[in-house]
C-alpha positions as CSV (number, residue, x, y, z in Angstrom):
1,X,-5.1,-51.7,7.3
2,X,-2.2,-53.5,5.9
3,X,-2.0,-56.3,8.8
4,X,-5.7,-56.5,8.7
5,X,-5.3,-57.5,5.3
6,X,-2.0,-59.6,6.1
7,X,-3.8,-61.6,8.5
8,X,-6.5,-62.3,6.1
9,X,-4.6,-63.7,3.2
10,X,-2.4,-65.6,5.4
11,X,-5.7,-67.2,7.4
12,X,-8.7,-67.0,4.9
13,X,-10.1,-68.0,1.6
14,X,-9.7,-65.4,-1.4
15,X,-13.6,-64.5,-1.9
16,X,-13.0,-63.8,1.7
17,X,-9.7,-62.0,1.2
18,X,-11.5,-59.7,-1.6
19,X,-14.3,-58.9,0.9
20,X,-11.7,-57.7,3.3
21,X,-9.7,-55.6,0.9
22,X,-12.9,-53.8,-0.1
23,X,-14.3,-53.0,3.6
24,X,-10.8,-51.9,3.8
25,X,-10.3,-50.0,0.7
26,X,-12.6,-47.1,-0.5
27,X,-14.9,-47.2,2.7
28,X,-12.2,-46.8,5.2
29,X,-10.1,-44.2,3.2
30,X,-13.2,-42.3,2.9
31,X,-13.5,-42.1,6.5
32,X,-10.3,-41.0,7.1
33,X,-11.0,-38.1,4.9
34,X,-14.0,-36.9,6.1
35,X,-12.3,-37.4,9.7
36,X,-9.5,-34.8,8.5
37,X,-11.7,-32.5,7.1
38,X,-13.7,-32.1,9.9
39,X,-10.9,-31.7,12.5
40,X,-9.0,-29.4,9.8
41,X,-12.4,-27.3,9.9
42,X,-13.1,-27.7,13.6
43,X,-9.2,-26.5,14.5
44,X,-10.1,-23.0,12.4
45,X,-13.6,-22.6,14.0
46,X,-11.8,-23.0,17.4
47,X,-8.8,-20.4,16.6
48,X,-9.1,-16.6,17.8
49,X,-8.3,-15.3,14.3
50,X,-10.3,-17.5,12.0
51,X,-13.4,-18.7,14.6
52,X,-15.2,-15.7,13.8
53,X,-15.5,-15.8,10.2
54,X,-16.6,-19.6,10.4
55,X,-18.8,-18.9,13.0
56,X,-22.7,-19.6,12.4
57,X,-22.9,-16.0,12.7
58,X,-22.1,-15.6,9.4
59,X,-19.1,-13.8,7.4
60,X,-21.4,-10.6,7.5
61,X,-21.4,-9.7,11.1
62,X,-17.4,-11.0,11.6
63,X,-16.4,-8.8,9.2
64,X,-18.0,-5.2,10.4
65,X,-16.9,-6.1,13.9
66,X,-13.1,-4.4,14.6
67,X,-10.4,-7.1,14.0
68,X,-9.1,-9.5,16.9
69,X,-6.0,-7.5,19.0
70,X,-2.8,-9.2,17.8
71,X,-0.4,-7.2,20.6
72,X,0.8,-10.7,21.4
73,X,2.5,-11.3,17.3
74,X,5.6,-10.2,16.9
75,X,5.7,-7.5,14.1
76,X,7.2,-8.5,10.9
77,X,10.4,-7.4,10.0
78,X,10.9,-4.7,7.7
79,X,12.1,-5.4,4.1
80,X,15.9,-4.1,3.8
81,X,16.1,-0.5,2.0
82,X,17.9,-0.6,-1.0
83,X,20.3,1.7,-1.4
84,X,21.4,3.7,-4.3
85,X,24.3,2.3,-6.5
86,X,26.7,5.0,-7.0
């Protein structure tokens, strides 16, 4: 976006140069937001422990059906036990 607009106020008039900056601006940040939301949203859709609760299916049916099988996570470690001060 920056060389586009580089290029343009090296090479063209400033009403020309504004009109650039704006396509360039609000339009094309815009896009690249509703690009990352998307792909943010399709990524979770796609994953085995989110896809079913963003599923068309609805929250209702994911959540009575028995949760996915994590055998493959590591359990989490155990907090240390504190011990007694003497």
């Amino acid at each position: 976006r920056g060389a586009v607009r580089l290029v343009a106020l090296a090479h063209v008039s400033v009403e020309a140069f504004i009109v650039i900056s704006f396509l360039t601006g609000l339009p094309f940040t815009a896009a690249i937001m509703a690009w990352s939301i998307w792909y943010g949203v399709r990524g979770f859709r796609r994953s085995a422990e989110w896809g079913p609760y963003l599923s068309s299916k609805g929250a209702s049916t994911a959540l009575s059906e028995p949760p996915p099988d994590n055998s493959g996570i590591a359990p989490a470690k155990p907090a240390l036990e504190q011990r007694p001060r003497e």
